[in-house]
N, C-alpha and C positions, 0 to 999 in steps of 0.2 A: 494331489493336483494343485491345489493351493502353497504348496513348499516349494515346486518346478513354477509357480506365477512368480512368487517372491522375488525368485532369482533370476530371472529375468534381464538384460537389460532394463534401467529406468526408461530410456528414454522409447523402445518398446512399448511398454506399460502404459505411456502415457500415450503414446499413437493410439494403442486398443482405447484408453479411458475417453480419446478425445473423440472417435469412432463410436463409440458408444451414447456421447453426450449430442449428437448432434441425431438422435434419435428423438430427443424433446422437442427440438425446434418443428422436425418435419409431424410429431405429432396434434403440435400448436398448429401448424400450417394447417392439416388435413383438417380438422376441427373447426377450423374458419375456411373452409370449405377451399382453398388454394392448394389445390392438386398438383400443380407444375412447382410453386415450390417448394411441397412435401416432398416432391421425388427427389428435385435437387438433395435436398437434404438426407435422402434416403439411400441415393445413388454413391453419392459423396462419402454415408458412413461406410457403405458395404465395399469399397473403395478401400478407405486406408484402415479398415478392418483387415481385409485381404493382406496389405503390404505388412500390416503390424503382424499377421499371424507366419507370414512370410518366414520377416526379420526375426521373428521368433524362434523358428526354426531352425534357422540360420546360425542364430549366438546362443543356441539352450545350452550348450559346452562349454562357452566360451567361459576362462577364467580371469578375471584381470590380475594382473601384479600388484596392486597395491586398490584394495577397493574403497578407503575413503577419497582417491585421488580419484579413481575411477566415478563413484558418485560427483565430487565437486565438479567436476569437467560438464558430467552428463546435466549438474544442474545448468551450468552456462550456455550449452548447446543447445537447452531446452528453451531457451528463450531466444533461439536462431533460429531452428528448426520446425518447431512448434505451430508458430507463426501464419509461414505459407501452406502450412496441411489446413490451419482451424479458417483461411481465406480461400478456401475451394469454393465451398457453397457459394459464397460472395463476389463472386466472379461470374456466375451464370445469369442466363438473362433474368431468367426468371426472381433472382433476388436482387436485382437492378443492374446486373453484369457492368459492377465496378472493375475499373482495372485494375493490375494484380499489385504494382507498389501501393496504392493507398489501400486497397485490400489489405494485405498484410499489415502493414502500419496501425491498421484499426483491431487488428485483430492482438498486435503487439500490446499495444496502448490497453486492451481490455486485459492480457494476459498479465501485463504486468501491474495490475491495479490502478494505471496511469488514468483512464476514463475518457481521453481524449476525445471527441469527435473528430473523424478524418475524414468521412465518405459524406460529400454534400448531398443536398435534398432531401426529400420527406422519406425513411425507408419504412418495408413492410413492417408491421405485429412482431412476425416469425424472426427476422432478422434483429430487431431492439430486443427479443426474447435472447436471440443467439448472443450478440453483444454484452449482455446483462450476464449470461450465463457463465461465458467463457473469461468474464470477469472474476465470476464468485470461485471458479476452479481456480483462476490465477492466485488468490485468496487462499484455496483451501491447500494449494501446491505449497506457497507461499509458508505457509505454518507447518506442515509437514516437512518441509525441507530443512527451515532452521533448526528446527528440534531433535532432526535426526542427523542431520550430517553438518550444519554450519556451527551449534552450539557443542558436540563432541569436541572442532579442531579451534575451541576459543575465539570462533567467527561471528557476525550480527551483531556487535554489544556488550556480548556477555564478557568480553577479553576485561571490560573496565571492573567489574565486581573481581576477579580470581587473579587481575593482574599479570597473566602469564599474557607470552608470546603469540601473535595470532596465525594460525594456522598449525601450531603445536596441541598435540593432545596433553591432559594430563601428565605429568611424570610419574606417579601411583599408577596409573593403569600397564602403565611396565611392567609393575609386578605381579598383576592377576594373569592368572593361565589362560583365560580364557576372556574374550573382550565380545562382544556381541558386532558383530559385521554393520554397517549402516544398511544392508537389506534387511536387518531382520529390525533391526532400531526404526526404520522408514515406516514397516508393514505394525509396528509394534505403535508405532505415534501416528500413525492414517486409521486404525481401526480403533482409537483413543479418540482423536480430535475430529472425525466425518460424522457420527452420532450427535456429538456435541454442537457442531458446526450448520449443520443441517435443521437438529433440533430448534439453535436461537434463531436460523433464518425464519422458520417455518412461525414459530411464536411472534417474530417480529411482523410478518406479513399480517397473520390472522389478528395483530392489535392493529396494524394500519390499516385493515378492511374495516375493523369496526370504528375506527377515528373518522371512517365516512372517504374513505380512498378508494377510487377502481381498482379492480380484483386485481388484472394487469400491470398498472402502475405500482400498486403495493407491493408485488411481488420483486418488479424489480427494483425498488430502490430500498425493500429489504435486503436483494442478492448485494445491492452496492453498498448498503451502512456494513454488514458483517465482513466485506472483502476492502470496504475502502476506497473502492472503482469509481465510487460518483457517478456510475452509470444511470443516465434516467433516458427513459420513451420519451419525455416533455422536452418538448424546446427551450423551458427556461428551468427544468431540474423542477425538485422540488418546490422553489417559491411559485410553480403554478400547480402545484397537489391541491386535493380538495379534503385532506386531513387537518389542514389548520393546526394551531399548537398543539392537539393534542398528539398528531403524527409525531410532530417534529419532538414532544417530548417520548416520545418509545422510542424515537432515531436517537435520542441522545443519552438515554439506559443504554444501548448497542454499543455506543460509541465509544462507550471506558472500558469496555476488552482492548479497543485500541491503544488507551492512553497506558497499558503497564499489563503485562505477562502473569500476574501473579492470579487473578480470578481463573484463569485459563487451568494453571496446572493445579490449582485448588479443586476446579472441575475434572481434574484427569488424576487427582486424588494421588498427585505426587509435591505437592506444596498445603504450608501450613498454612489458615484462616491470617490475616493482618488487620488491624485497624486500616483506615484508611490515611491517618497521619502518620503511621509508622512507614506507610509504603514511597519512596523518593518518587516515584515518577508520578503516581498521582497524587502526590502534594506539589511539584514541581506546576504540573497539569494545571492544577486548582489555582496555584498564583499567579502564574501568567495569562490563563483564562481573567483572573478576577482584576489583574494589573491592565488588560485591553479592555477588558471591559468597561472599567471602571474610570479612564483615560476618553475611550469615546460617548462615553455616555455623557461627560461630563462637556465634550467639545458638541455634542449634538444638544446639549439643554443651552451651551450659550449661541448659537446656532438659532435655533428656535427664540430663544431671546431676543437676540438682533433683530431679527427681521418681524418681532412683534407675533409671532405666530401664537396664539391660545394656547395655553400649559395645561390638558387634559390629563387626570390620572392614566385615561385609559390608551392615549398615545405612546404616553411615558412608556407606559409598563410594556405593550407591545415591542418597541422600540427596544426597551432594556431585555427582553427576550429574543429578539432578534441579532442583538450583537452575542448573545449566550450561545446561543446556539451556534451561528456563522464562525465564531472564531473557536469552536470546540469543531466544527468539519475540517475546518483548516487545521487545525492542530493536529486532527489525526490524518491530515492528508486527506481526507475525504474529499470535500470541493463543493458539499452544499448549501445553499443557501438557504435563510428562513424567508417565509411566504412575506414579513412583514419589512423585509430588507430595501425593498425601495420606496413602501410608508418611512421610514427611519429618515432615508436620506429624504426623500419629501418636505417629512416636519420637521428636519433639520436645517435646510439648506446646505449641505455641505457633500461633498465627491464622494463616493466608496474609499475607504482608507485600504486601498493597493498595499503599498509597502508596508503596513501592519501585518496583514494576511498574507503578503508575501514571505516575513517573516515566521511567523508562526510554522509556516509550513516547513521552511528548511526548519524550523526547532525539529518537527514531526515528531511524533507518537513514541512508542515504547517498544522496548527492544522486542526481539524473538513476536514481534505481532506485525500484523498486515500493514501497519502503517510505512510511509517512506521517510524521506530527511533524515538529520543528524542524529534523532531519538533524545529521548528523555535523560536517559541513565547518561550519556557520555554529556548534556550542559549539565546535568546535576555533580557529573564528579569535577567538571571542569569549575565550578562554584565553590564546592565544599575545598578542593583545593586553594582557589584564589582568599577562601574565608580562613586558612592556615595561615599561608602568607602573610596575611593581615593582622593577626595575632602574633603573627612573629616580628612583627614591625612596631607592635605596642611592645612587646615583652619579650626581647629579644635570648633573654638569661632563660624564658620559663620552656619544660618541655611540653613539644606539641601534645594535642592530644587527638583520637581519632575520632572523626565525628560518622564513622563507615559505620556498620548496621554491624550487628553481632556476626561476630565467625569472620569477617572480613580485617585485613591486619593494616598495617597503616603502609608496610611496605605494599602491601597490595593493591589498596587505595592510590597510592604516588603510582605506582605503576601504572593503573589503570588511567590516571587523569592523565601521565605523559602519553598512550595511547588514544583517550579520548581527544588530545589537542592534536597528536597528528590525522586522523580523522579528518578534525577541524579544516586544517589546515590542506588535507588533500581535496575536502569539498571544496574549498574554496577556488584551490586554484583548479580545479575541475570545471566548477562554473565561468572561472577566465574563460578557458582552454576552448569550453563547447562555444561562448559566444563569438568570441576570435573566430572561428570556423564560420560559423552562422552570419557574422558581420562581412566577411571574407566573401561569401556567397550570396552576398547584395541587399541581406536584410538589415533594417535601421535599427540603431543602437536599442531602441525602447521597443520593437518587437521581436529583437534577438534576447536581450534579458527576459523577455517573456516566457517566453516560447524554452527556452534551457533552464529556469528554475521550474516550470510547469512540471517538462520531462523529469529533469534531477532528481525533483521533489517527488516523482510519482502522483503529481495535484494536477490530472488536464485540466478541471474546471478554473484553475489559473487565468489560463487565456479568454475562457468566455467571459469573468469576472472584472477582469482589467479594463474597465469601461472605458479608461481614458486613448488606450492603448488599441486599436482595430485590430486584430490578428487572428488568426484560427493554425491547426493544422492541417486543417485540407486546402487544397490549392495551393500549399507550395513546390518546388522542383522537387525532382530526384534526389538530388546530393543533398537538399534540405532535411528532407524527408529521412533520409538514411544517417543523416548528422540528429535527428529528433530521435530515430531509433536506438543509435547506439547511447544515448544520454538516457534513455527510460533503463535499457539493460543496465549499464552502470549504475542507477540510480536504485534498482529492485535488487540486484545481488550486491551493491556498497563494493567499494574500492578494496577494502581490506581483501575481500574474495576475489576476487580478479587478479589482486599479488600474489594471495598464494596461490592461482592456478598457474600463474607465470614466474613463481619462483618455488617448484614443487620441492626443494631442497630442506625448506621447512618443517613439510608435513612430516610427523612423528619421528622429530629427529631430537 
């Protein structure tokens, strides 16, 4: 029974998982005693349970020609598709019968870890449960998909470590008889990583109830540290938790699974122990955390200075915790804020530093993890390159030497940085491209850059944090709206995967 699931359609699969998951909400519902929108919720699953058991039926024959091209496709469609099934409930009165484009929008934004708010007003328990929820699956999709099917064809990142071609498999797997299909790699890395996944959610929650946080709260903005979503029930996210730093420090143990891949598969006991200086992304992590930190710390004591304000240890030190933490969310694309971030700017006198945290976020997180933006490993190769360069400019006679990690060759390395600069380079003009659109459709220059690093970067909290900047993504058009949508999808599957679904000539050629 379990071998005819596997194979499956994906995107089946996930219709039954998402059918499945909207059984919590309407259990949450019934528990606070909201009977009209338990049913929604109940009505909704036994709905596209049906259709999935349907579509099942339908394709349990079906063979694709080529099944990693077949998965890569199924994963992009998954984030078109997905969408309008998980904004059913949310469209009924009973969970404030939002209408169906910002529906969908918000459901997109949760699926793709983006965290956006889209749907204005106060919503139910049940629904900020559904939100949170359909976050943490995007999360749990989200690592399951790279591991099975984006890291096999050299996709996500991993192209800058092996240096080969992106959307090519290994050239050695040519020679094995037998290659394990990405159904069975998928079903082989989701019964690896949902134990694991579930387990730190569950650990993280039960430290943030005892940090003195509602049961509720805690939960969800455990679903959002391990998925990255940002998601919170609060109107202003976490700085209005009643965990205080000790929350925010078990939010910030969570959050270095984001900053680098390597604890993960040490956990799934296909990777070796590292120091944590030997590891590039989270020594990368560590320096530009410690280089923002230590920059506005340093503009908020002369700050405080100026305006004569009292030099307290214990503002300081609050303060110096609050930039630690703010810019480790952002870094991993998260989007939360610490509780002490508007004391900081208080006893500072000085604005939120926007374009700091703007930055950080396109740096984003570490490869093959929930994080979004450019990732860690492609500026750390694009560095250690520029750091060749520059020896070869002192010593132009001497031979380079490799500064890549063991087992990595220097032709590999060059390979990898000239991949990691076009990356670069297609973010870049990517985020042209979506504001051009977004400026084109009557929005102003400063909350068109908002609003498309937000999406790009997979950071909604972007836009609520832009203090200087008014903007949201609810209430805007259609066309805006569907210009935000497709900047999240690009921004959650990365360009690199989008070429090779549109230049399939690639794949294992």
């Amino acid at each position: 029974m379990l071998a005819r699931l596997i194979k499956l359609p994906l995107l089946v699969l996930l219709l039954g998982m998402a059918g499945l998951a909207m059984l919590l909400p309407a259990g949450h519902a019934f528990v606070l005693r909201d009977h009209a929108l338990a049913r929604v919720f109940v009505y909704m699953a036994l709905l596209v349970l049906i259709v999935a058991g349907m579509l099942g039926l339908a394709r349990a024959n079906a063979i694709p020609r080529n099944v990693a091209r077949n998965h890569l496709i199924s994963l992009a469609f998954a984030y078109i598709i997905l969408p309008p099934v998980l904004a059913l409930p949310l469209v009924q009165r009973p969970a404030g019968g939002a209408e169906i484009g910002p529906a969908v929008l918000e459901m997109l934004s949760a699926f793709t870890t983006t965290g956006a708010a889209v749907l204005e007003g106060p919503l139910k328990p049940s629904v900020q449960l559904w939100r949170a929820l359909v976050g943490w699956f995007g999360g749990l999709f989200a690592l399951v998909m790279v591991y099975s099917v984006l890291m096999p064809l050299n996709l996500g990142g991993v192209e800058v470590e092996n240096g080969r071609i992106p959307g090519r498999a290994s050239a050695a797997t040519k020679q094995i008889t037998r290659v394990a299909d990405p159904s069975e790699r998928m079903a082989r890395f989701a019964a690896g990583i949902f134990p694991i996944y579930t387990g730190m959610t569950l650990v993280l929650w039960i430290l943030l109830f005892l940090a003195g946080e509602d049961g509720f709260v805690a939960l969800c903005h455990a679903m959002g540290v391990l998925s990255t979503s940002g998601i919170s029930p609060l109107a202003g996210g976490t700085a209005q938790g009643l965990g205080g730093w000790p929350a925010e420090m078990a939010m910030a143990v969570f959050l270095l699974f984001a900053l680098s891949r390597r604890p993960l598969l040490v956990l799934l006991g296909q990777g070796r122990p590292v120091t944590l200086l030997r590891d590039p992304e989270l020594g990368l992590g560590a320096v530009l955390i410690g280089l923002s930190v230590a920059l506005l710390f340093a503009l908020g004591l002369a700050g405080a200075l100026g305006q004569g304000a009292p030099l307290r240890l214990g503002d300081a030190l609050a303060g110096l915790w609050a930039l630690i933490f703010t810019c480790l969310s952002f870094l991993t694309t998260t989007g939360y804020v610490s509780a002490g971030w508007q004391g900081l700017a208080d006893w500072s006198g000085r604005p939120s530093p926007d374009v700091l945290l703007w930055a950080l976020a396109i740096i984003g997180g570490g490869v093959a993890s929930t994080a979004g933006g450019v990732k860690l490993l492609r500026v750390y190769a694009l560095l250690r390159y520029g750091e060749q360069e520059l020896d070869r400019v002192v010593h132009p006679s001497a031979v380079a030497r490799s500064r890549a990690e063991a087992g990595t060759s220097r032709a590999a390395m060059l390979q990898g940085a000239s991949m990691a600069w076009v990356f670069f380079m297609i973010f870049g003009m990517s985020i042209v491209a979506l504001l051009a659109m977004l400026t084109a459709l009557g929005l102003s220059f400063d909350e068109g850059l908002v609003l498309t690093l937000s999406a790009l970067t997979t950071t909604g909290p972007i836009a609520e944090q832009s203090g200087g900047i008014a903007t949201s993504f609810g209430g805007q058009t259609d066309l805006v709206q569907l210009v935000l949508g497709m900047a999240m999808i690009v921004g959650r599957l990365e360009t690199l995967a989008i070429l090779a679904i549109l230049l399939p000539e690639n794949l294992f050629n």
